[in-house]
N, C-alpha and C positions, 0 to 999 in steps of 0.2 A: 376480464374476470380472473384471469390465471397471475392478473399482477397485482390485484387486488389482496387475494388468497396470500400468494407472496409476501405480499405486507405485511397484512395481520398477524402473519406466522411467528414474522420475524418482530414485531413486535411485542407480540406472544410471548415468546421465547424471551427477547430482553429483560421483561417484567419480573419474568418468574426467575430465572438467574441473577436478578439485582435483589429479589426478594429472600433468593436463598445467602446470598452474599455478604446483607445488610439487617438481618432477620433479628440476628441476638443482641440482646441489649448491652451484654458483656463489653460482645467487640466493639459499638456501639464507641461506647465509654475510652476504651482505649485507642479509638481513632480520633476521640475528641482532644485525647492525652496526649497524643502525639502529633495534632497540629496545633496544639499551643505550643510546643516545643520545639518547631520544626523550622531550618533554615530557609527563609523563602530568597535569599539570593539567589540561589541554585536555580528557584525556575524563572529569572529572570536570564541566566546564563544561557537555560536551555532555552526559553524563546528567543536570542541573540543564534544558537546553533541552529535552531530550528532556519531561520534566515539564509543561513553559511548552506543549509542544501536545497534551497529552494536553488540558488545559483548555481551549484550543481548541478542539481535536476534542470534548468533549462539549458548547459552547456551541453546535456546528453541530448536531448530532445533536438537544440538546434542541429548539434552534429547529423542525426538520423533525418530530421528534415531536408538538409541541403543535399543528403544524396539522391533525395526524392527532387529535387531541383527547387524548393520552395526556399526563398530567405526574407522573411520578415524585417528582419533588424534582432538584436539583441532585447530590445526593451517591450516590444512585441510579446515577442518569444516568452519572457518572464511573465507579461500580463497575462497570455494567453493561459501558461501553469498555472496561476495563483485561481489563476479564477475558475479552471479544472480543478484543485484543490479545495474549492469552498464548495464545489459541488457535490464534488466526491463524500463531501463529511453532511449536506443538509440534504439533498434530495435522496426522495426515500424510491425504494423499488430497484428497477432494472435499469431508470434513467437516472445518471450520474453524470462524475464529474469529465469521463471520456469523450462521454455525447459532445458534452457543450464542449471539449475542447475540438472532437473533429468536426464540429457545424462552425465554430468560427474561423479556424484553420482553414476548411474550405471556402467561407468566404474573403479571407486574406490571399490564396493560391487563387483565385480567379473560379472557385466552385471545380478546382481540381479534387474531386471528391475522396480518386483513389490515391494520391496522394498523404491526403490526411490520415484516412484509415491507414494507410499502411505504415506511416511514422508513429502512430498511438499503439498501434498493435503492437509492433517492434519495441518502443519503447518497454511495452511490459514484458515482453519478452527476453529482454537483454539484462533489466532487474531482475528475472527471475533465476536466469542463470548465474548471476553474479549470486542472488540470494543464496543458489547451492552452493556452490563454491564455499563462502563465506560463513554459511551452517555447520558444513562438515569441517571445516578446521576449529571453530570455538568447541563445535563437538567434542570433538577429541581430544581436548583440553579439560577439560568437566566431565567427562561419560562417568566417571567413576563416580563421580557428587549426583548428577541427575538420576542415574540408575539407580539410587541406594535407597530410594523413595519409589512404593510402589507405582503414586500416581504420578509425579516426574516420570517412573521408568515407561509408563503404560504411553505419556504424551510423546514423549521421546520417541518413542516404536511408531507411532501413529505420524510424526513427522517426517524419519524416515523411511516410509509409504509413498509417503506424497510425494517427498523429494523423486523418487526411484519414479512415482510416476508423472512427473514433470518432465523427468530426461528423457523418458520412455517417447513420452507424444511431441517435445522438442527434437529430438532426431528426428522422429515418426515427419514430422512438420518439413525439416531439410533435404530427408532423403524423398520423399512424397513430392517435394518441388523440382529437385533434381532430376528424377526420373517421370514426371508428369503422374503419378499414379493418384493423386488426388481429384482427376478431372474425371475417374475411373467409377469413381462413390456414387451408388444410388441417390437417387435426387432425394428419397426416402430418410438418407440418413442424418442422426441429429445433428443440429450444429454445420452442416453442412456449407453454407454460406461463409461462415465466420473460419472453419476448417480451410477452404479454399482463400479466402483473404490472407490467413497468417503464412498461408505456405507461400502465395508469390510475394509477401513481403519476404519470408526467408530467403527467397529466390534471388530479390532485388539488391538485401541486402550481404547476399553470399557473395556477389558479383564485384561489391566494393567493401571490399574487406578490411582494408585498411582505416575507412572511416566507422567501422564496426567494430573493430577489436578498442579503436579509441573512448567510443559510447560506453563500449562493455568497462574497458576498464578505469574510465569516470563511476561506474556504477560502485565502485568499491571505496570510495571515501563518504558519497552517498549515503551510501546504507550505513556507514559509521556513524555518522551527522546524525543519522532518525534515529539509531540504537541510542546514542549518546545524550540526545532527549532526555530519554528515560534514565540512565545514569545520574543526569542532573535532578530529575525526582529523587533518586533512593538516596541520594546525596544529603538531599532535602529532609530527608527522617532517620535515616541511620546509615554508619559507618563499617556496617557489615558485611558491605559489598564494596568489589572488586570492579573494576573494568572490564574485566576480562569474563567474572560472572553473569554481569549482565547482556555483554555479549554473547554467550551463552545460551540464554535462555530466551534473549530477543528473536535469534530465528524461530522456535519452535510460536512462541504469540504471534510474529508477523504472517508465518503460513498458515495457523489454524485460524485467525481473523479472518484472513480473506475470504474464507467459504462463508458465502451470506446467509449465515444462522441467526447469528441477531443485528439490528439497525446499529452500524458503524461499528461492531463489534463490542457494543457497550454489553456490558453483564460477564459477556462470554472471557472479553481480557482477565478482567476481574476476577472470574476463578480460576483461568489460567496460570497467574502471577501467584496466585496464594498454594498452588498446587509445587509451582516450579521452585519457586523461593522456598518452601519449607524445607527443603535439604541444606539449604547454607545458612538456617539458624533464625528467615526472618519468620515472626510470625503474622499469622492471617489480616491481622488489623493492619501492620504496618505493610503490607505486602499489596493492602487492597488499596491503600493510597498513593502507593506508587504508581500502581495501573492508572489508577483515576486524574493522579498530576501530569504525570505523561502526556496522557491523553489530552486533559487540559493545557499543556504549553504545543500540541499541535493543534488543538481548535485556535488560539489566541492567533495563531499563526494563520491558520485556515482564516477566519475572520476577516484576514486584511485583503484576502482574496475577495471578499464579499465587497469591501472596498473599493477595491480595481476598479470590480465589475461595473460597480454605480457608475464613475469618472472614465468606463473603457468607452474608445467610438472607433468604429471599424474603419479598416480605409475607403473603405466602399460608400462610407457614411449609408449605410441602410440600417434600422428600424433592425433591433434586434428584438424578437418576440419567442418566448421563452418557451410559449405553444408548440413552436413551429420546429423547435430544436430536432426533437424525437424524428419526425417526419421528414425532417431533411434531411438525417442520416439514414435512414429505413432505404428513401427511394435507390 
């Protein structure tokens, strides 16, 4: 029920922000103006980049797996992302594209369960700190342009929140492992499970450090690749932006996405970009098709993940049943 409710919510929610977004017939008109006008090489470029960090993202993934002792192969390893990737963007609720990557990972490591979990969890964990890192310095590049706008200034404040409580509950996560004080938590408390998983992944992965700082710092041309996506959108409609702008403004959409307010973040980007961009001149219309192409040159790219998946066969050769996913991460 509670995932049901979920749903709706967030569907809910999507609706009525695509509707506030999409509403006037003005804008309307000058979104139709500017993709008659609009270079579509660009999102052919940015589907080519889109690719340049799938490889990426499985060189970080591999690296964190093989300290967990698991080594698929290379080709493995991409299939397995791609098609965590297609999930992430179509399956709606709590089950994503994580699930199915640690239910097949486990069935590739021989139903090494904790394994998997601990290399998926880690994995986002080590983008997220790279995410900081990489926020606060375009930040402070831009503060002056993003604060000059009330509603930039208001996202702005609201992103550094999150960040501060990111690092908060990532030490919390290191030192909580270090000193065993996680095993400490009332059985009561939320999250509780998943709190203890990511702490002996920190654990695991503090111990081998050297293939850690490597993952971490593959996370940083990464995160350039998925920014630079969207680069290749504004490129697509106008010349008003900078490199460096849209890096910028990419951390503050990546972190306010993540909280699952709306399905895939659809609506919610959308008036994020029109809020963040209106301090360096773009307006609302062309700002909403940036969000929109972005997002479309990582579906096309998502898609081919849907692909894999058709043509994927485990080594196990078992019957992979989409049912059975949720449930065999649960146990």
């Amino acid at each position: 029920m509670k995932k049901a409710l979920l749903t709706t919510l967030q569907i809910g929610v999507t609706v009525g922000l695509l509707w506030w977004v999409l509403h006037d017939p003005d804008k309307r008109a000058q979104m139709a103006e500017a993709l008659r006008q609009a270079n579509w090489s660009w999102l052919w470029i940015g589907v080519g980049v889109f690719f340049v960090a799938t490889l990426l993202a499985t060189v970080r993934w591999k690296i964190l797996l093989k300290v967990q002792g698991i080594d698929m192969g290379w080709v493995k390893t991409w299939q397995l992302f791609m098609i965590g990737m297609f999930f992430n963007l179509f399956m709606l609720g709590s089950t994503g594209g994580d699930v199915v990557k640690m239910f097949l990972t486990m069935r590739e490591a021989r139903n090494n369960k904790a394994a998997a979990l601990l290399s998926v969890f880690m994995d986002r964990i080590i983008g997220m700190m790279a995410l900081i890192l990489i926020s606060l310095g375009f930040l402070y590049l831009r503060y002056d342009v993003l604060s000059h706008s009330p509603a930039s200034a208001a996202l702005l404040t609201t992103l550094l929140w999150l960040l501060a409580a990111a690092v908060v509950m990532t030490l919390g996560m290191f030192f909580g492992s270090a000193f065993g004080w996680v095993h400490y938590l009332p059985k009561w408390t939320p999250l509780r499970g998943r709190i203890v998983e990511v702490s002996a992944a920190c654990h695991m992965y503090a111990k081998e450090w050297r293939q850690t700082i490597w993952a971490f710092l593959v996370s940083f041309p990464l995160l350039a690749m998925f920014f630079i996506t969207f680069y290749c959108a504004a490129k697509a409609f106008t010349d008003q932006l900078g490199l460096i702008d849209v890096f910028s403004v990419m951390p503050i959409v990546a972190v306010i996405t993540a909280i699952p307010i709306s399905v895939s973040g659809i609506g919610l980007r959308e008036s994020l970009f029109v809020s963040l961009l209106a301090p360096f001149g773009v307006g609302p219309a062309v700002a909403t098709l940036i969000s929109v192409t972005g997002f479309l040159i990582n579906t096309v790219g998502s898609l081919a993940g849907g692909l894999v998946f058709l043509f994927y066969r485990s080594s196990t050769h078992e019957t992979i049943n989409l049912r059975d996913m949720r449930t065999g991460v649960d146990q």
